[in-house]
PLY file of the C-alpha trace (Angstrom):
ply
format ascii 1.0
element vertex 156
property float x
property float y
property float z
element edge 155
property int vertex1
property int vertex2
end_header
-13.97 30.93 -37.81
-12.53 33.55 -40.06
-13.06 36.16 -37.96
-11.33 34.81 -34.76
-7.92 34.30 -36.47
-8.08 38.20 -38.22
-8.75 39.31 -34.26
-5.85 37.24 -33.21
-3.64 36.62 -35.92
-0.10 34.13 -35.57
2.80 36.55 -34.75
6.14 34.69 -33.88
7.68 35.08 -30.83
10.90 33.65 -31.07
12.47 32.22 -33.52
16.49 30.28 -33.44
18.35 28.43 -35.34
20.88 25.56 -33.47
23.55 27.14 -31.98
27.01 27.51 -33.12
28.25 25.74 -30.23
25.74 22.67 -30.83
28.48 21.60 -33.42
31.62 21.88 -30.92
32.80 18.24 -31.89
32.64 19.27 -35.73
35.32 22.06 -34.79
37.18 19.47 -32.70
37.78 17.08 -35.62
38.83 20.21 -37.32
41.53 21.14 -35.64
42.58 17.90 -34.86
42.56 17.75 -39.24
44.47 21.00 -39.40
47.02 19.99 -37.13
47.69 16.81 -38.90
47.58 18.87 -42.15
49.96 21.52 -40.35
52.12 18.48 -39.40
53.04 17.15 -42.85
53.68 20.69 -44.23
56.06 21.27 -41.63
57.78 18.07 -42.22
57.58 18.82 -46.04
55.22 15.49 -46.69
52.86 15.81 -49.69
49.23 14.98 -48.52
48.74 18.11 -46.56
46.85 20.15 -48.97
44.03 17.09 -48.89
44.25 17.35 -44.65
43.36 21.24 -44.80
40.80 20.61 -47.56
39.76 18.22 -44.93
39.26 20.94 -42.28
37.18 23.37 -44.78
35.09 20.43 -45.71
34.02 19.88 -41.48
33.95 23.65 -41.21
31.53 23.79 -44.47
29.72 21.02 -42.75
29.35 22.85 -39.60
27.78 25.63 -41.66
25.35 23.68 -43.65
23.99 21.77 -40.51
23.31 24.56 -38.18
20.91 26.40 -40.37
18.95 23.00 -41.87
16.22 23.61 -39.24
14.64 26.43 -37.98
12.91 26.70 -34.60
9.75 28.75 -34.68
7.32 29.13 -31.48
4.18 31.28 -32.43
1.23 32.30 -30.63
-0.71 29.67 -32.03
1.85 26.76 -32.89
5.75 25.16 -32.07
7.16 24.93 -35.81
10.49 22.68 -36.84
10.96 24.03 -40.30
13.87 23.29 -42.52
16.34 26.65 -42.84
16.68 26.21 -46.17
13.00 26.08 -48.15
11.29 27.20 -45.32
9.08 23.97 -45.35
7.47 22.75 -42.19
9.23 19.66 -41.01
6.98 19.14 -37.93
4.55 21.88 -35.94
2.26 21.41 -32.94
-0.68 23.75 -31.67
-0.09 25.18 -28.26
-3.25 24.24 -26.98
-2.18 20.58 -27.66
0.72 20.83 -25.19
1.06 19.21 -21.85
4.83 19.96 -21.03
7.76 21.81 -21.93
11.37 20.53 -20.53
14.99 21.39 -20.54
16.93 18.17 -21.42
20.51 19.24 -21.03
23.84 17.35 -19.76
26.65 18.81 -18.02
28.85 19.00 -20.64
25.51 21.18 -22.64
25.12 22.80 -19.51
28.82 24.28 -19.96
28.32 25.50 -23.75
25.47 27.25 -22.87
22.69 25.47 -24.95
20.36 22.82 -24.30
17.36 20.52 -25.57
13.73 21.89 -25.32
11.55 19.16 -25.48
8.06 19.61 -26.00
5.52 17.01 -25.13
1.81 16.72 -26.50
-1.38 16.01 -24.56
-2.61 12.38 -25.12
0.08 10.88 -27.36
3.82 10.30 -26.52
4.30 12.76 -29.70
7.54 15.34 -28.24
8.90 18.01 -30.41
12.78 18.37 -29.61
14.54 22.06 -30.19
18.23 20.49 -30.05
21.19 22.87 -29.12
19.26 26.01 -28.45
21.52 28.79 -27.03
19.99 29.96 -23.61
17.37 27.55 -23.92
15.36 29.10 -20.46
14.37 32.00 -22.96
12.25 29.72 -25.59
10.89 27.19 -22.45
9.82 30.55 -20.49
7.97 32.12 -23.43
6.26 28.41 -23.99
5.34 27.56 -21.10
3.40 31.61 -20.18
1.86 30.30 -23.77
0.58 26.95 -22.19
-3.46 27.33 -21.32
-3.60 27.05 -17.59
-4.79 23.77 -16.12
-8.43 23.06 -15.06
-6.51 21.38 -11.82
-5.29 24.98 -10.73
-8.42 26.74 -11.32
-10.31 25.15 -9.58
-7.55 24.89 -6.72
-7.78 28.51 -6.47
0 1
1 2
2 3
3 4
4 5
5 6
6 7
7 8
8 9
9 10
10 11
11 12
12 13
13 14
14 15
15 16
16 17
17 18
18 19
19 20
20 21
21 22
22 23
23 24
24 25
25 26
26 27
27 28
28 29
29 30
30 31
31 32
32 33
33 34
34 35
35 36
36 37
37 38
38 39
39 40
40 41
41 42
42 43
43 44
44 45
45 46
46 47
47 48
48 49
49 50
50 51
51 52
52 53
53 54
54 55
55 56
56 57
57 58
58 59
59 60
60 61
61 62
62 63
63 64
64 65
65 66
66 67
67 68
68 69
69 70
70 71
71 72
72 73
73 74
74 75
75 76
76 77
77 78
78 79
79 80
80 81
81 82
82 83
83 84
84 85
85 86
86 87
87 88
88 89
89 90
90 91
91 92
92 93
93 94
94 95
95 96
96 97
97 98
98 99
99 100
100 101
101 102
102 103
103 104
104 105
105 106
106 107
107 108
108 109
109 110
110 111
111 112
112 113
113 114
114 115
115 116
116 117
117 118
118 119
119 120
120 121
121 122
122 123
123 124
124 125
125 126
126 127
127 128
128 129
129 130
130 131
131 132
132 133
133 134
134 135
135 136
136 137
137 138
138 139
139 140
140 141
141 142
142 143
143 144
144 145
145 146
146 147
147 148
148 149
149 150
150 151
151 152
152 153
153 154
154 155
């Protein structure tokens, strides 16, 4: 057994973190902070210094979200890892897969980034890559990893 995975060892072959854009209503509450902030200076009100400490808080927040998981898809396995220790939230062996989908709404569709859901064979168990940027680029590469079907063999 330790001979087949030195001949074909894991390489990744794409790895993401959520994109930026995932967090567009962080950036909304933002601004709509800053300009209240903005607002009170102008009108010489004290309070505004805790409104634009308000906006670096949300923009911190935005930060520290995007990059607490990791997408991974390898040659062997689909891996949800936290960014930050590198731990392995959740993983699932290609050969276990049944589907991969695109979940994505119109207003996703707009921002360029969408929801790659992956389902496993036998079990209602789905792994969800949420607010992937261009996600036809991780589905594609998934689903040319996918074994091909008995059904389709033996159709051919």
């Amino acid at each position: 057994m330790a001979e087949s995975s030195e001949k074909n060892p894991e390489r990744i072959i794409w790895q993401s973190y959520p994109s930026w854009s995932q967090f567009s209503w962080l950036y909304l509450f933002a601004m709509w902070t800053g300009m209240r902030g903005l607002l009170l200076l102008r009108m010489n009100v004290a309070g505004w210094k805790l409104w634009m400490g308000g906006v670096v808080i949300l923009l911190g927040l935005v930060v520290a979200l995007r990059y607490w998981a990791q997408y991974v898809v390898t040659t062997k396995r689909v891996v949800l890892k936290n960014g930050y220790s590198g731990k392995e939230l959740e993983s699932m062996e290609i050969r276990t897969i049944e589907t991969v989908d695109l979940d994505q709404g119109p207003i996703a569709g707009f921002l360029g980034i969408g929801t790659v859901v992956v389902k496993e064979k036998d079990t209602e168990r789905r792994l969800r890559f949420r607010g992937v940027s261009n996600p036809d680029i991780p589905m594609t590469k998934l689903q040319a990893l996918l074994p091909v079907s008995e059904d389709v063999t033996n159709s051919v």
